[in-house]
C-alpha positions as CSV (number, residue, x, y, z in Angstrom):
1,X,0.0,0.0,0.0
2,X,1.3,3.1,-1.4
3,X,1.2,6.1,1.2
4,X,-0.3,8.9,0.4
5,X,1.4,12.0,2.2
6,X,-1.1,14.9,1.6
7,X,-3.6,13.1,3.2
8,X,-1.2,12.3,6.1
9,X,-0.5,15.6,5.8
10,X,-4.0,17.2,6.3
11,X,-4.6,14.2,8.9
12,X,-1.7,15.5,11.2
13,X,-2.8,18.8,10.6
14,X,-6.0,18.4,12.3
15,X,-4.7,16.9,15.3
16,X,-2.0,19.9,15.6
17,X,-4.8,22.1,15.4
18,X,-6.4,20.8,18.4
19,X,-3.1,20.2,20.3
20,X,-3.2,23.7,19.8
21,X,-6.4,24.2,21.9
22,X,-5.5,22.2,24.2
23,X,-2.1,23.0,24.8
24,X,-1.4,26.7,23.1
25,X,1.8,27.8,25.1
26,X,3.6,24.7,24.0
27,X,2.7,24.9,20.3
28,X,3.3,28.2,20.3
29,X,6.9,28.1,21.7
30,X,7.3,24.4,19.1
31,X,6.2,27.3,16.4
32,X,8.2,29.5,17.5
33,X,11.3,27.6,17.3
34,X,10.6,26.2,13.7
35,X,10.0,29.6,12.7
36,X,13.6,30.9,14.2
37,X,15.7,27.5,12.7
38,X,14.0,27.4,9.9
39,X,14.6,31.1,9.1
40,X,17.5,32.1,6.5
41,X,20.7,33.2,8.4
42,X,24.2,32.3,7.4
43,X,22.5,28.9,5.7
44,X,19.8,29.6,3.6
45,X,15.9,28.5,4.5
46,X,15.7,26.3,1.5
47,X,19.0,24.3,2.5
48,X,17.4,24.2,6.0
49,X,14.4,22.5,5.1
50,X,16.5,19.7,2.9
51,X,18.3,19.4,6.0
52,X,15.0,19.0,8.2
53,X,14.1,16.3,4.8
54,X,17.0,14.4,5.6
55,X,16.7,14.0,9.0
56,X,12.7,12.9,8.8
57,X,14.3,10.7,6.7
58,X,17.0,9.2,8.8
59,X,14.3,9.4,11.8
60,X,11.8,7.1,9.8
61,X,9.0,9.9,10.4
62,X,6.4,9.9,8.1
63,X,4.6,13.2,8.7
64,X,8.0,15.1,8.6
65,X,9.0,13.5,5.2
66,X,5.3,14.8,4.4
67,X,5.6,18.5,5.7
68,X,9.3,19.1,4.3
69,X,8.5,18.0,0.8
70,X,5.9,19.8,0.7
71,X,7.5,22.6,2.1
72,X,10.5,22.3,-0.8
73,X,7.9,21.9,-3.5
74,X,7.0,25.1,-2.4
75,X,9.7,26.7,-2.0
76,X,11.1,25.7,-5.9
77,X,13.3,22.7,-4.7
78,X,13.6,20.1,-8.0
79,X,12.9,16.2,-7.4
80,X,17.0,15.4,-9.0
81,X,17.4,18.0,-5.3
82,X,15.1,15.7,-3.1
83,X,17.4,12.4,-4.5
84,X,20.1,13.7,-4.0
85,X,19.0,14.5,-0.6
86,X,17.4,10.9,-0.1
87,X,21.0,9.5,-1.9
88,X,23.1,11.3,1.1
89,X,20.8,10.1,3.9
90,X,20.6,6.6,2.5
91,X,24.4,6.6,2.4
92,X,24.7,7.6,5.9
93,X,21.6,5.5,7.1
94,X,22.0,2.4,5.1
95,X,19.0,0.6,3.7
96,X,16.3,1.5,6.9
97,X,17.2,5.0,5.4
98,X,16.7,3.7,1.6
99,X,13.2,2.7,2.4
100,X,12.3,6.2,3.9
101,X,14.5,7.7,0.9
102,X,12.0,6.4,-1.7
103,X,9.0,7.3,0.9
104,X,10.6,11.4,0.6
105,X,10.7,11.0,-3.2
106,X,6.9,10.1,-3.2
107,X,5.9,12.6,-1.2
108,X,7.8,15.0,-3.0
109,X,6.0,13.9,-6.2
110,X,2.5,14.0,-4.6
111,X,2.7,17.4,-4.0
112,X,4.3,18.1,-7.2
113,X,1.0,16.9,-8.9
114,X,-0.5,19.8,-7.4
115,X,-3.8,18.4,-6.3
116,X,-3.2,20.5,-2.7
117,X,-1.4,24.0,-2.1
């Protein structure tokens, strides 16, 4: 069964959207922090988020594979990027990582068919 990463996408969404209820001074300060690491500085935001890719990858988490490609889509980033990206992280991860390397490359072309912003 093929996974399909904009619905996990949307799924996770939901829930963060009622952690945020439930728990708004934490999601607020996780926010907060994404928002300052993920911002451009002496490394650029777009390398940041292929970084962030490569560790969901190495991680074996599915919903960050999911919000970083989708994140790169947006930002520009090419699928020959996202291999290379998934090549490094399989290299330094071995085949566990190989098997979430293919699963970033999906998602990446999920989004890429544009049927969600």
């Amino acid at each position: 069964m093929a996974k399909d990463y904009r619905a996990l996408t949307r799924d996770i969404g939901a829930y963060t959207s009622e952690l945020r209820k439930l728990l708004p001074d934490a999601m607020q300060a996780f926010y907060a922090l994404s928002r300052g690491a993920g911002a451009s500085g002496r490394i650029d935001a777009r390398t940041k988020e292929m970084i962030a890719l490569a560790i969901g990858i190495t991680q074996h988490c599915d919903g960050c594979i999911g919000f970083h490609a989708k994140a790169l889509h947006g930002m520009g980033a090419t699928r020959e990027e996202i291999a290379e990206v998934a090549a490094m992280c399989v290299y330094m991860g071995g085949g566990p990582a190989l098997m979430y390397a293919a699963d970033a490359l999906r998602a990446f072309d999920q989004f890429a068919a544009g049927e969600e912003s």
